[in-house]
C-alpha positions as CSV (number, residue, x, y, z in Angstrom):
1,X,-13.0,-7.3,-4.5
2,X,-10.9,-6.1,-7.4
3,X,-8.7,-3.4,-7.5
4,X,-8.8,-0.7,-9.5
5,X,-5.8,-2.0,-12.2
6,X,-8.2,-4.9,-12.6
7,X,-11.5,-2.6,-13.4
8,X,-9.1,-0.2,-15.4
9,X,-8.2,-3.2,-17.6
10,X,-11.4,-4.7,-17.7
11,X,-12.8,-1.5,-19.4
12,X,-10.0,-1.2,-21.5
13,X,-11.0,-4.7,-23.3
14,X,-14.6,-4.0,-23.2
15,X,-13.7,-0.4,-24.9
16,X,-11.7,-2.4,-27.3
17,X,-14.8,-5.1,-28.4
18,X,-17.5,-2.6,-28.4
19,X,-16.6,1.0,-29.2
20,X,-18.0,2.4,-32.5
21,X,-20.3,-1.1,-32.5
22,X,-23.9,-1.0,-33.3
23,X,-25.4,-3.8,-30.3
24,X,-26.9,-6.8,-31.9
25,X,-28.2,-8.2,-28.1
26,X,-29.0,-6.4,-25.5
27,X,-30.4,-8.8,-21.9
28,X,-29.9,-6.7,-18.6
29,X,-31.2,-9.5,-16.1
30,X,-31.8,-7.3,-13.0
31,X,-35.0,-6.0,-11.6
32,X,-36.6,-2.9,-13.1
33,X,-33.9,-3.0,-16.4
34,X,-34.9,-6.1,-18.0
35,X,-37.7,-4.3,-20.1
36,X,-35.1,-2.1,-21.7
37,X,-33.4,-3.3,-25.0
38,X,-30.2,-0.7,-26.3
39,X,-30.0,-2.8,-29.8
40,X,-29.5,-1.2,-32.3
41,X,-27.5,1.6,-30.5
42,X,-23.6,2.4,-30.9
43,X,-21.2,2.3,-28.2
44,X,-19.1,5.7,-27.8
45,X,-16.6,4.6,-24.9
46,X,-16.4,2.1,-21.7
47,X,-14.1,3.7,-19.1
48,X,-13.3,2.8,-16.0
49,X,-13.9,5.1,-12.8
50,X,-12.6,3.7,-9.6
51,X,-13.7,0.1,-9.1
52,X,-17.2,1.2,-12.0
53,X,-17.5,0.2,-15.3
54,X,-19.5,3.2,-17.2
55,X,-21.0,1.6,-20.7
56,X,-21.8,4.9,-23.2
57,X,-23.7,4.8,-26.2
58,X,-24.7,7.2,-28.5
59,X,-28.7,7.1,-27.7
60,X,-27.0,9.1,-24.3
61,X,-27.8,6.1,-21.9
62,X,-24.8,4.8,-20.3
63,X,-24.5,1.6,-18.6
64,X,-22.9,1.4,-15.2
65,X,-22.1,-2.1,-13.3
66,X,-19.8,-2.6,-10.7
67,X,-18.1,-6.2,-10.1
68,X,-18.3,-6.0,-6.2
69,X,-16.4,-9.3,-4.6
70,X,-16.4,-12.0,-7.0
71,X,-18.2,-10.0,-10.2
72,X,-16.2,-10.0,-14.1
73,X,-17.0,-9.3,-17.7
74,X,-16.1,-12.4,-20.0
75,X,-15.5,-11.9,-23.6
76,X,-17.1,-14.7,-25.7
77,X,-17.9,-16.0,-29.4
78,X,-21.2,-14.2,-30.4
79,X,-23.2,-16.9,-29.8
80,X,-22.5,-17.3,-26.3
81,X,-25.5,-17.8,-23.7
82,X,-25.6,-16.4,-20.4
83,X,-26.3,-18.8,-18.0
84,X,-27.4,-18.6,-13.8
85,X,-25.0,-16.2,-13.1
86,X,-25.7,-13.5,-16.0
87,X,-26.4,-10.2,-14.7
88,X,-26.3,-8.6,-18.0
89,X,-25.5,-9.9,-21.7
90,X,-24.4,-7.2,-24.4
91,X,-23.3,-8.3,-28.1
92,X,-21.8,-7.2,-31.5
93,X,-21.8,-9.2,-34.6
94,X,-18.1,-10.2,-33.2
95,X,-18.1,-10.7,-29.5
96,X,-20.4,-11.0,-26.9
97,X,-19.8,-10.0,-23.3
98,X,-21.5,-11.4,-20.2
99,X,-21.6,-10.0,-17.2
100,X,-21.6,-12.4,-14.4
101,X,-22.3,-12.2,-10.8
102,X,-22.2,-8.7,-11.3
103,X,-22.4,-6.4,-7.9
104,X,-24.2,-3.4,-9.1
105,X,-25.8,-3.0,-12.4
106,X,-28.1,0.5,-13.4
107,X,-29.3,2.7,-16.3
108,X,-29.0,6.3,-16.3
109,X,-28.7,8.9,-18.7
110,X,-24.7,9.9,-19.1
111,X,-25.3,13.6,-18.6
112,X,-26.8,11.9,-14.9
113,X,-23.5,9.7,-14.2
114,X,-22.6,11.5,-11.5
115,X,-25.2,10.5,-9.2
116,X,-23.7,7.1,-9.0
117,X,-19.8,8.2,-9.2
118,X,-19.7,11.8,-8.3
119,X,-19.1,10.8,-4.7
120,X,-15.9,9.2,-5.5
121,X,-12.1,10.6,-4.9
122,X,-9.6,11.4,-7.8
123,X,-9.1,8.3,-10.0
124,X,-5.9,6.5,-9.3
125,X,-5.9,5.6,-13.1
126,X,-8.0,8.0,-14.3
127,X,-7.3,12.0,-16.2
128,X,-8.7,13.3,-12.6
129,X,-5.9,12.0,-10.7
130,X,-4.9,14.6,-8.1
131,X,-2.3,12.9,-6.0
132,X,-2.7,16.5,-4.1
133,X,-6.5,16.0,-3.9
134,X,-6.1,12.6,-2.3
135,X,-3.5,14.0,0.2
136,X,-5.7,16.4,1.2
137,X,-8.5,13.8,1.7
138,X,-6.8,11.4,3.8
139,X,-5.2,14.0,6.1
140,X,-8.8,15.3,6.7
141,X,-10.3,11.8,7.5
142,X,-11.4,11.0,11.3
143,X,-10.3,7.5,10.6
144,X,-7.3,5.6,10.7
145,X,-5.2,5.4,7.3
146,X,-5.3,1.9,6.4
147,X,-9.2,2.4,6.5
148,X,-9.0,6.1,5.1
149,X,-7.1,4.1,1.9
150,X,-9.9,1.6,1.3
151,X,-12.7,4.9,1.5
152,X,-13.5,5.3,-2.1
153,X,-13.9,8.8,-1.8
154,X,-10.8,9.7,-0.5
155,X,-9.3,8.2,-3.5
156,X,-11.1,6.1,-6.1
157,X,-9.5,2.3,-7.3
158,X,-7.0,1.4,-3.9
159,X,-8.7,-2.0,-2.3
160,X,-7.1,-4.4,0.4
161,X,-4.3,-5.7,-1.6
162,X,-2.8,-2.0,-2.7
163,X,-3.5,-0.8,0.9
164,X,-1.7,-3.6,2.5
165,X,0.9,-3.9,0.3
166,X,1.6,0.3,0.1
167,X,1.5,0.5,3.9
168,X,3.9,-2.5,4.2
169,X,6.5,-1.0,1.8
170,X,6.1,2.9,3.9
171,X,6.5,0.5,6.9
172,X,3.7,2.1,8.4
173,X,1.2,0.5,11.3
174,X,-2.8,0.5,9.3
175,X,-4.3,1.4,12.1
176,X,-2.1,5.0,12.9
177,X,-4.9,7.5,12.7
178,X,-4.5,9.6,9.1
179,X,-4.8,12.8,11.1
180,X,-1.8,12.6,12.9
181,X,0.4,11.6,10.1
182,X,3.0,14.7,8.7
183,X,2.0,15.5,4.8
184,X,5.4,14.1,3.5
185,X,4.6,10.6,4.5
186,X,0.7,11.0,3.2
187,X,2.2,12.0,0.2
188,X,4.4,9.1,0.0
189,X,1.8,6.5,0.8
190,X,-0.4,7.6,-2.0
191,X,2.4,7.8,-4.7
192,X,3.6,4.5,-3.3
193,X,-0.6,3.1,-4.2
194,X,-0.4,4.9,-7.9
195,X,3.1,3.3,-8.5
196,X,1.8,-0.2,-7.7
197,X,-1.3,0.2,-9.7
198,X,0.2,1.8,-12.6
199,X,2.6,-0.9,-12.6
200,X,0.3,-3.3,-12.6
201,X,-2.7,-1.9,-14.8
202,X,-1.4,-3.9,-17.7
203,X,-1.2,-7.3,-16.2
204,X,-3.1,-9.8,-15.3
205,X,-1.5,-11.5,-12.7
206,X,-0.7,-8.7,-9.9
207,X,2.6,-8.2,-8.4
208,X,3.8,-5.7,-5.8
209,X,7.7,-7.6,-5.6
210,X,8.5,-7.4,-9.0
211,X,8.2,-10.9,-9.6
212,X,4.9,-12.5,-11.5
213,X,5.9,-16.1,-10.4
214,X,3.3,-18.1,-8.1
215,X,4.0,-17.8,-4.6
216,X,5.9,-14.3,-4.8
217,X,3.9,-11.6,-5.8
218,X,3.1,-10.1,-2.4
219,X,4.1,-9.2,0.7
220,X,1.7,-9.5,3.1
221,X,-1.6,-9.3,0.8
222,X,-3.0,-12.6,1.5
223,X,-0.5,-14.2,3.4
224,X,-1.2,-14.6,6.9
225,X,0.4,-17.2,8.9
226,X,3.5,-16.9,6.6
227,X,6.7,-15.6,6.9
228,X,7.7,-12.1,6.5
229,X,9.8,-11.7,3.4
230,X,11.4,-8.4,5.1
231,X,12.3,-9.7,8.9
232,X,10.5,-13.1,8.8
233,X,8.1,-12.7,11.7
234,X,4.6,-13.9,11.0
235,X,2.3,-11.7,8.5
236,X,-1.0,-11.3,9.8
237,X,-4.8,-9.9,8.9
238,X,-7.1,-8.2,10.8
239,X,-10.5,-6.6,10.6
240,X,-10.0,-2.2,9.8
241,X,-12.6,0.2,9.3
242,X,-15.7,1.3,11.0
243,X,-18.2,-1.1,12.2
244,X,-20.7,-2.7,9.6
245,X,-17.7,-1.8,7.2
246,X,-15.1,-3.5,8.2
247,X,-12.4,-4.9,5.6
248,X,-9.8,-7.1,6.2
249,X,-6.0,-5.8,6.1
250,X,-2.7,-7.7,6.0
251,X,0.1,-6.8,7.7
252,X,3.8,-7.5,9.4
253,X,3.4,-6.6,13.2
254,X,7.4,-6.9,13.0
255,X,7.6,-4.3,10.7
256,X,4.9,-2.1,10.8
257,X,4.7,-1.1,14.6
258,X,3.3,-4.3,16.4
259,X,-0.4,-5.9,16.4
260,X,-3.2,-3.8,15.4
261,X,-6.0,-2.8,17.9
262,X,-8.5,-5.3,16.1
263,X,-5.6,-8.3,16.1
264,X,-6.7,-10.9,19.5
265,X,-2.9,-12.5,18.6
266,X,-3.6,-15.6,18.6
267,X,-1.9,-17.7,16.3
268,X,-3.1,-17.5,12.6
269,X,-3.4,-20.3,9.6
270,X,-2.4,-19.6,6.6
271,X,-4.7,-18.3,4.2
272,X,-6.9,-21.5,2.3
273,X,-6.3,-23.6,4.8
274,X,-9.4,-24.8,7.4
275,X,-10.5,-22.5,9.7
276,X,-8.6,-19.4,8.2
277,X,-11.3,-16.2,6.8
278,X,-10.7,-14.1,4.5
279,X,-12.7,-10.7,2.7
280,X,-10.9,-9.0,-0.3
């Protein structure tokens, strides 16, 4: 699923394309929306909240998709056709955007937006960002703190690569429940998952080493079966989270406090190869 530097810049581009734009084409392809047709009607502003994309125009409809797994926004010539995997279709006279394999997609009126987002936490990238908001959210959640991370209403925009990857560098074990962690080292978890996605908001290949090369921009996100770049033990996934919503989470048993409670040890293959799962 994309993070919430990837949705952030995502926005960003569409923002760029289509704000102050009259729409020429207008196809939603998703039940109950296909009727509607926004031509004709200006864009004010597409911004980013958490891991949703919120589409404004002046008529004061706004429209709000999500990308779920495997969902994007492409950019293309105006003349561009969607094709099987169009969810939606929105164009100027310069530039038409498809949205494909999109997760969510809905039509409300923008005064009404928070009924789809008001449930979220503070923004990581966003003007709400209230790293002492967050702090107080994941002390107070009766789960455990690689799971109370990937809870979009603790905090809005952290998925399973900024998780793993902030609890590798605190050197913390994913599955320590949040409530019995001291303030100071919430604290320092969720600046660690704002530095990484700040740092990265503006890229398009992620990195949480500092380098962009193939091969070396993670940890453990990713990479189980491979060595540890810290103490060269074997990084490992496992499932996290409450049942029906479980998510996958990559970490170094070696350096994070041993195997997680979820984590049968047996040996794992590295990540593409046959047999080996994986859920972003």
């Amino acid at each position: 699923m994309p993070e919430g530097d990837t949705v952030w810049r995502t926005a960003r581009r569409l923002h760029q394309v289509f704000a102050g734009e009259p729409l020429t084409r207008c196809d939603l392809r998703w039940p109950e929306l296909s009727t509607l047709d926004f031509t004709g009607q200006r864009t004010l502003a597409v911004i980013s909240r958490g891991k949703h994309l919120l589409h404004r125009l002046d008529s004061g409809w706004t429209i709000h998709s999500h990308l779920r797994m495997d969902g994007q926004w492409r950019i293309e010539k105006p003349n561009a056709r969607a094709n099987a995997q169009t969810r939606a279709l929105l164009g100027t006279t310069e530039w038409t955007a498809l949205g494909q394999r999109l997760g969510m997609l809905d039509v409300v009126h923008t005064a009404d937006e928070h009924t789809l987002v008001g449930h979220l936490g503070p923004d990581v990238l966003g003007p709400d960002w209230n790293p002492r908001l967050a702090e107080q959210n994941l002390i107070a959640a009766a789960t455990t703190i690689g799971a109370a991370l990937l809870d979009q209403t603790n905090l809005a925009g952290v998925g399973t690569l900024y998780a793993s990857e902030s609890l590798f560098l605190e050197k913390l074990n994913p599955w320590t429940p949040a409530g019995e962690l001291p303030a100071q080292r919430i604290a320092a978890i969720i600046d660690r998952a704002h530095r990484l996605l700040q740092a990265n908001k503006d890229f398009a290949v992620q990195s949480t080493t500092g380098s962009r090369r193939h091969g070396e921009t993670g940890y453990v996100h990713a990479r189980n079966g491979q060595p540890c770049r810290r103490c060269g033990g074997t990084v490992r996934v496992a499932m996290i989270g409450p049942p029906t919503r479980e998510r996958t989470m990559f970490y170094c048993p070696g350096c994070q406090g041993g195997l997680g409670p979820t984590d049968d040890g047996r040996p794992q293959q590295r990540l593409g190869s046959s047999g080996s799962t994986y859920r972003g």
